[in-house]
Legacy VTK file of the C-alpha trace (Angstrom):
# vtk DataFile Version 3.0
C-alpha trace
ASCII
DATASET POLYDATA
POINTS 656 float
-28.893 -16.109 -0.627
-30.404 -13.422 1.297
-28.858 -9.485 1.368
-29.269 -9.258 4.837
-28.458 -10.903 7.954
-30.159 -11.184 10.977
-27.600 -9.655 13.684
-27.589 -11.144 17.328
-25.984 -8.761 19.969
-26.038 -11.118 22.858
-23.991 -13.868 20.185
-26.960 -16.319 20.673
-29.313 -17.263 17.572
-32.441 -16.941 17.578
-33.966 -20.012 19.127
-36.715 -21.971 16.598
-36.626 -19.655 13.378
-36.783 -20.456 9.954
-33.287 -20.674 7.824
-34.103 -21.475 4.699
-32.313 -19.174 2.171
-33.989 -16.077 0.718
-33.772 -14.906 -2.797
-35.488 -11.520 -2.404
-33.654 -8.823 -4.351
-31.654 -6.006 -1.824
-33.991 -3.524 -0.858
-37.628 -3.211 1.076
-38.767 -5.969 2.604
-40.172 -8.305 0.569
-42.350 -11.252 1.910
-39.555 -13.586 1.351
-37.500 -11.108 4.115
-38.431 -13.510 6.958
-36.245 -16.411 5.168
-32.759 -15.606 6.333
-29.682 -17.073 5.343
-27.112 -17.387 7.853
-27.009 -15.489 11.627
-23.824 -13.152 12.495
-23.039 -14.313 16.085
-20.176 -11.964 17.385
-20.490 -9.073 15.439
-17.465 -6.272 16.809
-18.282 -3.407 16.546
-14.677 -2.141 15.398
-11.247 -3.419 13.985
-9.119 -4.825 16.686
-5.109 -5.582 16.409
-4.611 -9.089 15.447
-0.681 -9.666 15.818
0.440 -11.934 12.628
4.088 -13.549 12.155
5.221 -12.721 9.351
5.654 -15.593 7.082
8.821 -16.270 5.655
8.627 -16.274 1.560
11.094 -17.576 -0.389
11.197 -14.799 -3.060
14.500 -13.932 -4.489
13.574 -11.203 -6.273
10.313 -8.727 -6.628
9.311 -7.478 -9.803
7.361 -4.323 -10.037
5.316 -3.286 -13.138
4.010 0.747 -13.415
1.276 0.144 -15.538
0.646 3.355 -16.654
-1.981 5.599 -18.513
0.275 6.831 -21.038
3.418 4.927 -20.622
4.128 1.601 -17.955
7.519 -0.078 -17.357
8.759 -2.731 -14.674
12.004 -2.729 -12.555
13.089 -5.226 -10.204
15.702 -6.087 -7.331
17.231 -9.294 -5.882
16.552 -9.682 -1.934
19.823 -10.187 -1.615
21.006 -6.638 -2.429
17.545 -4.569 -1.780
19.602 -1.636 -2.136
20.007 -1.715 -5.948
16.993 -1.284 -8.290
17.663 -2.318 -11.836
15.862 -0.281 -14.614
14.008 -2.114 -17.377
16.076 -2.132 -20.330
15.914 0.768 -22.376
13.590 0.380 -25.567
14.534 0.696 -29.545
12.225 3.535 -31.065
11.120 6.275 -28.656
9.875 9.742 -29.044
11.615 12.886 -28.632
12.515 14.709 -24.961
11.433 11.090 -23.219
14.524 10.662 -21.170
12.978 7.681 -18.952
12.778 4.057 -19.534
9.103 3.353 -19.876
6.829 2.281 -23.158
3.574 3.756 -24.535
1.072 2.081 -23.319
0.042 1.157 -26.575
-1.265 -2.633 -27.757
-1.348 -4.250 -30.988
-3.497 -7.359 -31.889
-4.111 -9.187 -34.742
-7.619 -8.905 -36.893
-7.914 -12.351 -35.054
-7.423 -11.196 -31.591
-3.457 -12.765 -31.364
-1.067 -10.432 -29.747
1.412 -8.813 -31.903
3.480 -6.228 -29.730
3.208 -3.624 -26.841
4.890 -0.178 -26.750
6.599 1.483 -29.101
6.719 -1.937 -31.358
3.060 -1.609 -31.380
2.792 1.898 -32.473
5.625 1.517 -35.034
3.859 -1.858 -36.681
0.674 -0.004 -36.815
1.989 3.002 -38.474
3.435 0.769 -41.097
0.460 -0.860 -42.454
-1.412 -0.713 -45.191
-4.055 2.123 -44.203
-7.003 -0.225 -45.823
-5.235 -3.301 -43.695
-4.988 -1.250 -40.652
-8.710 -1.397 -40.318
-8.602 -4.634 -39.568
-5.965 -4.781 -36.656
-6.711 -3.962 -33.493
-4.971 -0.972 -31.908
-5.821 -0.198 -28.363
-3.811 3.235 -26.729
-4.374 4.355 -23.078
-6.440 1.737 -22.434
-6.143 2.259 -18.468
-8.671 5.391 -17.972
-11.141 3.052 -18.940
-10.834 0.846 -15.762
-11.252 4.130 -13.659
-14.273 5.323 -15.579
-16.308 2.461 -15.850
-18.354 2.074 -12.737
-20.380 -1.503 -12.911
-16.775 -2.965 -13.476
-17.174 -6.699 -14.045
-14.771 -9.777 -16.095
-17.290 -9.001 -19.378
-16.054 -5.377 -19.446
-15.105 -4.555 -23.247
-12.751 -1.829 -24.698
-13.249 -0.661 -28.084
-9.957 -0.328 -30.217
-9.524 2.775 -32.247
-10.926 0.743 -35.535
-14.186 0.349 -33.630
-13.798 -3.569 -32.535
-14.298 -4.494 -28.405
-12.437 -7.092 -27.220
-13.089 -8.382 -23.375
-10.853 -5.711 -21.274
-9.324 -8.286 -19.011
-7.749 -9.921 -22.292
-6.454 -6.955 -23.125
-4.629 -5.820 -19.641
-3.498 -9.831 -19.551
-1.835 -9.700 -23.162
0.104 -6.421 -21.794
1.049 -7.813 -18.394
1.752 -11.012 -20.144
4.054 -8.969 -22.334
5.619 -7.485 -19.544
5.913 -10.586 -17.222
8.197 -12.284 -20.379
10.816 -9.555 -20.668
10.896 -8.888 -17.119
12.030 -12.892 -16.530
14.505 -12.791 -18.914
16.079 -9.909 -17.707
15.969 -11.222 -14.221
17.813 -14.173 -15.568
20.040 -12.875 -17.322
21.363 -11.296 -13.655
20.726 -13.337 -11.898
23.959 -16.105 -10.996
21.056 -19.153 -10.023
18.375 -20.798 -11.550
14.951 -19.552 -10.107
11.870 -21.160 -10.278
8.351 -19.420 -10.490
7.400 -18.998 -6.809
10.920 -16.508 -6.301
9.519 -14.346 -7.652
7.337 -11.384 -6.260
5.030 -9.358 -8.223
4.097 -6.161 -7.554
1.174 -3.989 -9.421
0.460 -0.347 -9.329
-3.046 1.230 -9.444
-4.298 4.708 -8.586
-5.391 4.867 -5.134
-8.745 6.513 -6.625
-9.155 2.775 -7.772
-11.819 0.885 -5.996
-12.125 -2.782 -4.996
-13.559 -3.784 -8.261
-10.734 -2.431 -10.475
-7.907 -3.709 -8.025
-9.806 -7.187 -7.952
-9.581 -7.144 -11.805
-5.658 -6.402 -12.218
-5.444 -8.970 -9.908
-7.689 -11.261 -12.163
-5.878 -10.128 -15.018
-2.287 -11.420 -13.825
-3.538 -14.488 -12.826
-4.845 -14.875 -16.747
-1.700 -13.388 -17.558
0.454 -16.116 -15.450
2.334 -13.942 -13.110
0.790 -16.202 -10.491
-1.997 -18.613 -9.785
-4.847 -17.940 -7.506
-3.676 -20.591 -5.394
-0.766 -18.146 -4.363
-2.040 -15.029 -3.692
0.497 -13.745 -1.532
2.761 -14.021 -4.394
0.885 -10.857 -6.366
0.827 -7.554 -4.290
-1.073 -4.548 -5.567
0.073 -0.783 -4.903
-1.249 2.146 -4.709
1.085 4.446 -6.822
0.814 7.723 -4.560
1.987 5.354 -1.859
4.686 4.062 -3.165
5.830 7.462 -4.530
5.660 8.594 -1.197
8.251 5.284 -0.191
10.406 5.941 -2.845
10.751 9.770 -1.360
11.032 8.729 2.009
14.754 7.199 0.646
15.877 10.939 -1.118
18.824 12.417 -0.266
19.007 16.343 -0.863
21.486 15.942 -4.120
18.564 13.798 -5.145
15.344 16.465 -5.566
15.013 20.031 -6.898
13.525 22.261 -5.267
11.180 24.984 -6.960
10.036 26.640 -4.484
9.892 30.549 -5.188
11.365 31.574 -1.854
14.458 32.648 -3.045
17.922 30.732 -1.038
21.265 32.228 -0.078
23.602 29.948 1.355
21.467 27.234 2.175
19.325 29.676 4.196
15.620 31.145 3.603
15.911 35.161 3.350
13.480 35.259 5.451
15.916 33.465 7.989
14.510 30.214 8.577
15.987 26.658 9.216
18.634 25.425 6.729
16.201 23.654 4.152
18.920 20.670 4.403
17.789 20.436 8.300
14.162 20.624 7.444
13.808 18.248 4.460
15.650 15.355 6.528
14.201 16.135 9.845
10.243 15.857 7.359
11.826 12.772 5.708
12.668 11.534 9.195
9.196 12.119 10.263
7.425 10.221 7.905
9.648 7.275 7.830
9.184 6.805 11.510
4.848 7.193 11.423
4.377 4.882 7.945
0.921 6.694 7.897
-0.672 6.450 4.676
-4.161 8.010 3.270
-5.040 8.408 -0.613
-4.402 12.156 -0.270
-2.427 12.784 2.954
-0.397 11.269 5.327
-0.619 11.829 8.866
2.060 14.196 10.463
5.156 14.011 12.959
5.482 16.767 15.573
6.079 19.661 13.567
6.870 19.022 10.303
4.597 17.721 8.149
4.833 15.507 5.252
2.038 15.916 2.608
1.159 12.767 -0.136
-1.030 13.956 -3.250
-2.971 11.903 -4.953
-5.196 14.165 -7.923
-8.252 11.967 -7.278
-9.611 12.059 -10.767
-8.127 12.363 -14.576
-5.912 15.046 -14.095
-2.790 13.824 -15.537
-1.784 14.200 -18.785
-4.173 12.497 -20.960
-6.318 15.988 -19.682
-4.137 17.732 -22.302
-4.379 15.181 -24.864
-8.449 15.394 -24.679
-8.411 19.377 -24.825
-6.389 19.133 -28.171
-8.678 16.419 -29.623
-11.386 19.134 -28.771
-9.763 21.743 -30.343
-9.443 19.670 -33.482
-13.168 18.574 -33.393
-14.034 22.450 -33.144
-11.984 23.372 -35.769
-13.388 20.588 -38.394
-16.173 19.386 -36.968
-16.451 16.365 -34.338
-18.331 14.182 -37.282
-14.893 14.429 -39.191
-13.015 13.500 -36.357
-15.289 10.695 -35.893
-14.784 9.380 -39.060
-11.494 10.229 -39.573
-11.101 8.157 -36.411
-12.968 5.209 -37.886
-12.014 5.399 -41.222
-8.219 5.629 -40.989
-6.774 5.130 -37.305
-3.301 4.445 -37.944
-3.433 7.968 -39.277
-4.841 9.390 -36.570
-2.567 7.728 -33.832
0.165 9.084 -36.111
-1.387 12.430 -35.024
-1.211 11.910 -31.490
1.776 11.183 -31.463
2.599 13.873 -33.414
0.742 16.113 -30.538
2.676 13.623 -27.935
5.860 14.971 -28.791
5.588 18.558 -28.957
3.699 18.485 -25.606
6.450 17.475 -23.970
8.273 20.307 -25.058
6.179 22.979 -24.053
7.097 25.402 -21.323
6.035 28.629 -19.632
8.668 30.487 -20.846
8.312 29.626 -25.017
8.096 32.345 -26.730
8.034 30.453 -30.556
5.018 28.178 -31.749
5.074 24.448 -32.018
4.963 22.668 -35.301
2.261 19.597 -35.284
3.057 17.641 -38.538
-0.970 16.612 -40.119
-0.666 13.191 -41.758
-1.524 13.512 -45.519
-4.355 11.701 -44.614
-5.750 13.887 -42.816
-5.228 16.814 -45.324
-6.729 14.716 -48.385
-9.312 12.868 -46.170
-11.111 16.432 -45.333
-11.096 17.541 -48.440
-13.236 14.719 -49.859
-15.501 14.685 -46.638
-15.847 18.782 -46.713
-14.927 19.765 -50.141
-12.752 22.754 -48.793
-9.283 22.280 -48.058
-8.025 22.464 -43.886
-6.245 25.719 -44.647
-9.685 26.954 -45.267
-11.247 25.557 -42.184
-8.615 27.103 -39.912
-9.627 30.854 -41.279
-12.874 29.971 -40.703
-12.593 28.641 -37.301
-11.212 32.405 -35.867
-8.902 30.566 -33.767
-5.755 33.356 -34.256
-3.581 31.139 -32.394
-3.503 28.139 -34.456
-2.219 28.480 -37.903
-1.351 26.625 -41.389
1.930 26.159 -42.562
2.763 25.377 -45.940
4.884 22.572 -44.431
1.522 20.806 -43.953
1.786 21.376 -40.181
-0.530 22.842 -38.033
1.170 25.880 -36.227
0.491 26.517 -32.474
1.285 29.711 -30.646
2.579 29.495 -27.645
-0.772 31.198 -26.000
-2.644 27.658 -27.778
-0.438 25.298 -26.128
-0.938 27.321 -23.073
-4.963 26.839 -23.765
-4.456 23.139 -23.818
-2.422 22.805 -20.753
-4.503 25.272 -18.405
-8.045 23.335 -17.482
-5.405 20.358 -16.316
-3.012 22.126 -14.479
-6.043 24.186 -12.990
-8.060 20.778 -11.756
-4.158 20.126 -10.088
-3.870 23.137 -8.592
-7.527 23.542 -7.094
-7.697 20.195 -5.376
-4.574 20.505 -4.064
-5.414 24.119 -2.622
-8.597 22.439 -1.403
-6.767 19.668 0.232
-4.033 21.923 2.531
-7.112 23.942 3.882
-7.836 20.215 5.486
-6.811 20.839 9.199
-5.003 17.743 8.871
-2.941 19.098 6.484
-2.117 22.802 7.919
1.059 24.051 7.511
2.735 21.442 5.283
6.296 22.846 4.424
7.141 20.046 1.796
4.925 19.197 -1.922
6.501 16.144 -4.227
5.043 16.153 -7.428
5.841 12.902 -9.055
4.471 10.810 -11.724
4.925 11.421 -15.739
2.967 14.629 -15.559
5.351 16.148 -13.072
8.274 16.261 -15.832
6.044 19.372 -17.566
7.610 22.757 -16.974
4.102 24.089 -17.092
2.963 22.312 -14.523
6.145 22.881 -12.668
5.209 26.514 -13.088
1.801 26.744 -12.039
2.638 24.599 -8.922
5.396 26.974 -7.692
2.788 30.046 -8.934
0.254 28.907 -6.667
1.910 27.171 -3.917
5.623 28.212 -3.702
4.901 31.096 -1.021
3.603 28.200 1.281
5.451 25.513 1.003
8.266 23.900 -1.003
7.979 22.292 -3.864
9.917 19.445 -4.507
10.523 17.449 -8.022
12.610 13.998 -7.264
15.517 13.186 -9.986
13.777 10.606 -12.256
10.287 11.576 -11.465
8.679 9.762 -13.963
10.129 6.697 -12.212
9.581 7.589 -8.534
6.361 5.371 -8.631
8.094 2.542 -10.379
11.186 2.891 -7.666
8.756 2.851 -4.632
7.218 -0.178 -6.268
10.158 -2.428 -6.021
10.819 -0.881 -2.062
7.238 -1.683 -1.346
7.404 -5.301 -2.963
10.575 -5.822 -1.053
8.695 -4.537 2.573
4.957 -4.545 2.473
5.052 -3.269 6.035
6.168 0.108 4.939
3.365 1.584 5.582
1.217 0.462 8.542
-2.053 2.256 8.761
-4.120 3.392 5.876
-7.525 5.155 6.230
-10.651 3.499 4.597
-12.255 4.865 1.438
-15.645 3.745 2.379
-17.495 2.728 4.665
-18.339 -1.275 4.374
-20.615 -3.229 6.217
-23.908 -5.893 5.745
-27.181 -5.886 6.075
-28.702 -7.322 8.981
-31.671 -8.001 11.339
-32.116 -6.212 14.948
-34.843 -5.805 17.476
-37.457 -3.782 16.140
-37.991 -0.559 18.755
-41.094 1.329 18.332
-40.576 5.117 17.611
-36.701 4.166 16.662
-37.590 2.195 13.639
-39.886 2.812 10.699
-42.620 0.582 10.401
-41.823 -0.340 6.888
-38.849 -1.652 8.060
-40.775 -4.151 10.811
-40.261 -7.773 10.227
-42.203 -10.484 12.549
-40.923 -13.696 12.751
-42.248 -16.272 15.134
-44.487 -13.731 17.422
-40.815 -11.551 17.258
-40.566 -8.347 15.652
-37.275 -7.540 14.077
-36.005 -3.919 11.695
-34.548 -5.174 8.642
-31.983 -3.607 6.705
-29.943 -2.370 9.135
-26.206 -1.689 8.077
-23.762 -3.789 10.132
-20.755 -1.269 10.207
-17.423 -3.639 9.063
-15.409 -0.416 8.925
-16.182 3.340 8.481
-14.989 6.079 5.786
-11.571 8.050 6.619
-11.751 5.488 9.157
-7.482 4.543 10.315
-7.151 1.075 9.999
-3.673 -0.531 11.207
-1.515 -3.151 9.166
-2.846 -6.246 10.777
-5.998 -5.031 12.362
-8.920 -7.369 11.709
-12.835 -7.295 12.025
-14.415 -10.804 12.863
-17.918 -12.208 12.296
-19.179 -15.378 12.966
-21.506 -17.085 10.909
-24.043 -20.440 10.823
-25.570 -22.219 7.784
-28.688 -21.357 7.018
-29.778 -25.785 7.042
-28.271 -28.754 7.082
-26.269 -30.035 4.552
-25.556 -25.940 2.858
-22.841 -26.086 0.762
-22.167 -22.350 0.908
-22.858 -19.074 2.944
-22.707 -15.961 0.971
-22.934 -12.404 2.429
-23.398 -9.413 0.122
-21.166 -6.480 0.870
-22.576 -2.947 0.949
-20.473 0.683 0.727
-21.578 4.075 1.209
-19.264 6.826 0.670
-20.461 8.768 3.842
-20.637 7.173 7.385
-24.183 8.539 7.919
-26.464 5.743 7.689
-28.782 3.231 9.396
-30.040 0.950 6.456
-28.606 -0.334 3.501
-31.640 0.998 1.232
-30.687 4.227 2.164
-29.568 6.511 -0.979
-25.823 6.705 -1.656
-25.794 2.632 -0.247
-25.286 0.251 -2.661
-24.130 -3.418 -2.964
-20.259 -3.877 -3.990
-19.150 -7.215 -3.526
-19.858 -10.798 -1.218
-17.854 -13.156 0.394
-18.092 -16.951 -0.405
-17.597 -19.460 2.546
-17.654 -22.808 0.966
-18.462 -25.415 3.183
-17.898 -28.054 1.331
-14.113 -28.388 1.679
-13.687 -27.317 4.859
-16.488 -30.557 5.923
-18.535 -28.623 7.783
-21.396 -29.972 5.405
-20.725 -33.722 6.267
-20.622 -32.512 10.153
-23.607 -31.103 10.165
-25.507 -33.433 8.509
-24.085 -36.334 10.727
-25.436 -34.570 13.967
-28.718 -35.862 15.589
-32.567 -35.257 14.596
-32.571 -32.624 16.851
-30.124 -30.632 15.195
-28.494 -29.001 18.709
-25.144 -29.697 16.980
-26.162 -27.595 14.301
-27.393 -25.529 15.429
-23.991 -24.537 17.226
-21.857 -24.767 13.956
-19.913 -21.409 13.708
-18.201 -20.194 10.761
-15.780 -17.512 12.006
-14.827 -14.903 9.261
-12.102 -12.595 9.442
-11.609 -9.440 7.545
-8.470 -7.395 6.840
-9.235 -3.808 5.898
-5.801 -2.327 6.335
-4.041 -3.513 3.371
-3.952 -2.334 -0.621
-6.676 -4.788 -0.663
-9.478 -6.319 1.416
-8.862 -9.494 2.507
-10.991 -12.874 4.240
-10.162 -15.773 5.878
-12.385 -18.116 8.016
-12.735 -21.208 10.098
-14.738 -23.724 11.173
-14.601 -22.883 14.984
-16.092 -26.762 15.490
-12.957 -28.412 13.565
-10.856 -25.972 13.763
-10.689 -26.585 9.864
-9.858 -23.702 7.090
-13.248 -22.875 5.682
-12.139 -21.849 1.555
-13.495 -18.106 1.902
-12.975 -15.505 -1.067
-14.385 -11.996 -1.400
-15.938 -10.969 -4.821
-16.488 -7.291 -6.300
-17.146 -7.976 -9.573
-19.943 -9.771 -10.035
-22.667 -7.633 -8.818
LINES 1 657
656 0 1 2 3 4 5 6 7 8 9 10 11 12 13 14 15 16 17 18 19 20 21 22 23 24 25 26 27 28 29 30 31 32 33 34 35 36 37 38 39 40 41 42 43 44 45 46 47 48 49 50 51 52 53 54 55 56 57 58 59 60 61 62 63 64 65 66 67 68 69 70 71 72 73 74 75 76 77 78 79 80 81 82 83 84 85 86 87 88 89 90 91 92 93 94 95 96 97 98 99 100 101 102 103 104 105 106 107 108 109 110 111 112 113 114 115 116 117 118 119 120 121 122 123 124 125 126 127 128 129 130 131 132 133 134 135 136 137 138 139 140 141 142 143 144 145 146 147 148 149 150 151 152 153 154 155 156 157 158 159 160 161 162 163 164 165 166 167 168 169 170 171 172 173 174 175 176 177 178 179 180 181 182 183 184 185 186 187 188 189 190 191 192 193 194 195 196 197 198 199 200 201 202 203 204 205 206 207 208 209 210 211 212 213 214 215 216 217 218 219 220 221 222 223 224 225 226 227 228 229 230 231 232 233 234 235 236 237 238 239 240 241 242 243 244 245 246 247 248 249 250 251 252 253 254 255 256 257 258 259 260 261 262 263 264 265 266 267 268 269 270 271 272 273 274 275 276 277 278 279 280 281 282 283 284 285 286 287 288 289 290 291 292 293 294 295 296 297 298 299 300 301 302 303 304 305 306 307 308 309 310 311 312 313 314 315 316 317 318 319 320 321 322 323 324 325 326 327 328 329 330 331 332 333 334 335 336 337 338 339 340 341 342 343 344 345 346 347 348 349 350 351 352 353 354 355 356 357 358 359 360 361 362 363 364 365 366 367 368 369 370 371 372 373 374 375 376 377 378 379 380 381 382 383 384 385 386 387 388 389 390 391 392 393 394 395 396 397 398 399 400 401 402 403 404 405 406 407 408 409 410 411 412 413 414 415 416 417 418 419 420 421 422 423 424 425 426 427 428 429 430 431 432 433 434 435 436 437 438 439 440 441 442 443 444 445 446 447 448 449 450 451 452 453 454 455 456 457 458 459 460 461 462 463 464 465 466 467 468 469 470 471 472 473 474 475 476 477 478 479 480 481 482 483 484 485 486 487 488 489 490 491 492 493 494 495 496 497 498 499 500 501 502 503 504 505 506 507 508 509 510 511 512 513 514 515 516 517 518 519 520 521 522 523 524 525 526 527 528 529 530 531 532 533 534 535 536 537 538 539 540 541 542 543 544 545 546 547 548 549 550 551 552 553 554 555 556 557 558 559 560 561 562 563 564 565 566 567 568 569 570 571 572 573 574 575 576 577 578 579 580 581 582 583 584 585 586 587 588 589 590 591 592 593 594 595 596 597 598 599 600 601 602 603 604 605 606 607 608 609 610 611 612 613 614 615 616 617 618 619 620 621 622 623 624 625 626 627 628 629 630 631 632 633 634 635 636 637 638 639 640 641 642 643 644 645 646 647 648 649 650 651 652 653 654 655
């Protein structure tokens, strides 16, 4: 099918052209351009309020699942008694100072690609084989970044497992949910005083709100693998974004509930400087944002005066940022090709080092005066010798590094100035973009900062934020904040309507025909079609960046088929992340997804090719699409405006 449409303004076709599809490539005209597929007939130019009844569900109970970079969990409540959020059951094994109820996310399969075990069953089974047997299994740890990084996203996608073998990535995230979905439904039914039967139950996924179409698309292709639900119940399955529903989960907090770390220093409830009672301010805030349910990926949009401020980092910032500086320390200290083969050659030994590195992190802190202990698996130890014929001991003199040293103990000894090397070009990405984000004159003068998420349990992040930001506004931890996204999960599961306007990451739209006006358009861009000139490529505008878009707005186009008897009408979707742009060859444009109107099952097909020679029933056939922008996802419908028929529409972003 062709990339771009030929857009009518007065809703009238264009009488007598050719519709025969095109299967010119996106880009300059070609000299197939004149072959159009289908005509837009109503394009708006904006979203417009479309008021929807909510449709009753019978779900009984919604289970949320924080699938997490470093560790993921699920919690769930019955609809009956949405008050009450029951915790995932706490898990044997675990690692020092973890206090919360999540697992690594850490997977274990078989050397013939069966799952074994997820979390810390995972990491334990792999730590007990056989080093030369290990090489075999497959062993796949923070698997999530690689959604995030990967930008031609598709279902073929592979991950490579720390021995070196790629498996398909949406096996992997469906053996994991999969995992998940089983314990979560036993739990359930062990509480739960009835029977219930699959369709009771609501799922709810969370995703960074960084995340694009494509990667939400494929958690959502990933469940359905993984049986959560089937694609013929969509509505069962709702994705999150996870600064969202932190931000739902706060809007609950009562004051005993947070701790503030703000710098300002309190007496009595009262500010020195002798300002409100922060009691008054933090619930009239709270009140604030409960009442607008604005949401953005960064921000949310204030009340009148107080303002309520939502983070989300907006890039690999968490965590795992540490984790990466240590494995670069390690490959300057004995050489990245060691590491590299040390990585290859005996993986169980070196996850046993990250988690090794896992558990003192968590224990660092501003204030630590002594050094850490990192235990070095023998392996390690014996495995450099042979490869560099000096022992590690050596290698740390040589590396002048006076902050790391040996220990007899066979442990690698970090000062507290190392750890504090590690932590600082994290907690420095953090604390820039978040500086850069309240100079936004949205955001001026926001009295209230939540840090939540696993990364907001470190003290030295904790630290820097009250460092940098503390004299301007408060800083806030919530009780449990490694579980605030999880919470705000099951609250956003059990009322998608929470939050009610969103702004739009990019701008989407289609390609699409117009009158060609001399002087306005460039002549490459001219197009004559039956003694007509048209401008091709023009970018049909569905919905523009840091655009608002309301719960329930909608954008309509109407569509015909291209010539009798077409089974299908496909439109390709283009995105730009600016707003500043006329044609979708334009640099920065590029093709992200299409929707699929099959016109098979909705009989449009047989009705058009029953109409008379002269095709004037045909020719009026209208496929009206609808488009929901406003949601975690982007959604389509359509109709056959003739029969008043469903036409079976779906919207694709992974197979470009």
């Amino acid at each position: 099918m062709a990339d771009v449409l030929q857009l009518n303004t007065n809703s009238l076709q264009v009488p007598g052209e050719d519709r025969s599809a095109s299967t010119s490539p996106s880009g300059s005209p070609s000299p197939s351009r004149n072959e159009c597929s289908i005509t837009p007939l109503t394009p708006s130019p904006s979203p417009r309020t479309e008021v929807r009844p909510r449709v009753a569900r019978p779900f009984s109970v919604v289970v949320a699942i924080d699938f997490g970079t470093t560790s993921s969990g699920y919690a769930f409540s019955f609809t009956e008694d949405p008050e009450t959020i029951h915790m995932m059951r706490r898990w044997e094994g675990g690692d020092p100072g973890v206090a919360n109820q999540k697992s690594p996310t850490c997977l274990l399969l078989t050397p013939d690609l069966r799952f074994h075990s997820f979390g810390f069953a995972a990491r334990d089974s792999y730590h007990d084989l056989d080093p030369e047997e290990a090489r075999h299994w497959l062993y796949f740890d923070k698997f999530k970044m690689k959604i995030h990084s990967t930008s031609d996203l598709t279902m073929e996608t592979e991950l490579e497992s720390v021995n070196g073998r790629r498996v398909r990535a949406i096996e992997v995230f469906a053996h994991a949910l999969r995992f998940f979905r089983e314990h979560a439904l036993k739990e359930v039914k062990d509480q739960s005083s009835s029977v219930l039967e699959g369709n009771e139950v609501r799922w709810v996924i969370t995703v960074p709100a960084v995340w694009r179409q494509p990667a939400k698309q494929f958690m959502r292709e990933a469940a359905y693998l993984a049986g959560l639900v089937t694609p013929d119940s969509p509505e069962q399955l709702l994705i999150a974004l996870e600064p969202e529903a932190a931000s739902i989960y706060c809007r609950k907090l009562r004051l005993h509930q947070v701790i503030d770390l703000s710098q300002r220093p309190v007496t009595n409830g009262l500010d020195v400087e002798g300002s409100r009672h922060f009691d008054s301010s933090f619930r009239q805030a709270r009140e604030q944002l409960r009442r607008a349910r604005h949401s953005r990926t960064f921000l949310v949009e204030s009340g009148t005066g107080e303002l309520w401020s939502e983070m989300q980092t907006g890039g690999p910032y968490g965590a795992v940022g540490v984790d990466l500086a240590f494995e670069a320390m390690l490959c300057q200290i004995f050489g990245a090709d060691f590491i590299e083969s040390f990585k290859a050659k005996r993986p169980a030994a070196w996850v046993d080092l990250t988690i090794a590195f896992e558990a003192r992190k968590r224990t660092a802190a501003p204030g630590r005066a002594n050094s850490l202990n990192i235990s070095l698996p023998f392996s390690f130890i014996d495995f450099y010798k042979r490869h560099r014929g000096q022992s590690v001991e050596t290698a740390l003199r040589k590396s002048n590094m006076n902050f790391i040293k040996w220990s007899s103990q066979g442990m690698l000894r970090l000062s507290a100035e190392a750890m504090h090397e590690l932590f600082q070009p994290t907690i420095n990405n953090i604390i820039k973009h978040i500086e850069n984000l309240v100079q936004k004159e949205e955001v001026k003068g926001v009295h209230f900062l939540f840090l939540v998420g696993g990364f907001a349990e470190s003290p030295m992040l904790q630290r820097a934020a009250q460092n940098a930001l503390g004299r301007n506004c408060r800083i806030i931890i919530p009780h449990d904040v490694g579980l605030t996204i999880l919470k705000g999960a099951v609250l956003f599961g059990l009322d998608p309507t929470v939050v009610r306007v969103r702004r739009c990451p990019l701008t989407y739209g289609v390609g699409v025909l117009n009158r060609f006006v001399e002087g306005r358009h460039p002549r490459d861009k001219l197009l004559i079609k039956d003694g007509r000139e048209w401008c091709t490529d023009i970018l049909d505008r569905f919905v523009s960046v840091d655009q608002s878009v309301a719960l329930g707005e909608v954008v309509r186009r109407s569509y015909t088929p291209a010539r009798m008897g077409q089974r299908k009408i496909i439109i390709n979707i283009y995105c730009s992340d600016t707003d500043d742009i006329t044609y979708i060859t334009e640099p920065g444009v590029r093709k992200c997804g299409a929707i699929t109107l099959d016109l098979l099952e909705s009989g449009a097909v047989a009705a058009s090719a029953g109409d008379n020679d002269k095709g004037s029933a045909f020719e009026r056939r209208e496929i009206r699409t609808t488009m929901q922008f406003g949601d975690t996802e982007i959604k389509v419908t359509a109709v056959d405006v003739a029969t008043g028929q469903l036409v079976r529409a779906s919207i694709d972003f992974l197979s470009n």
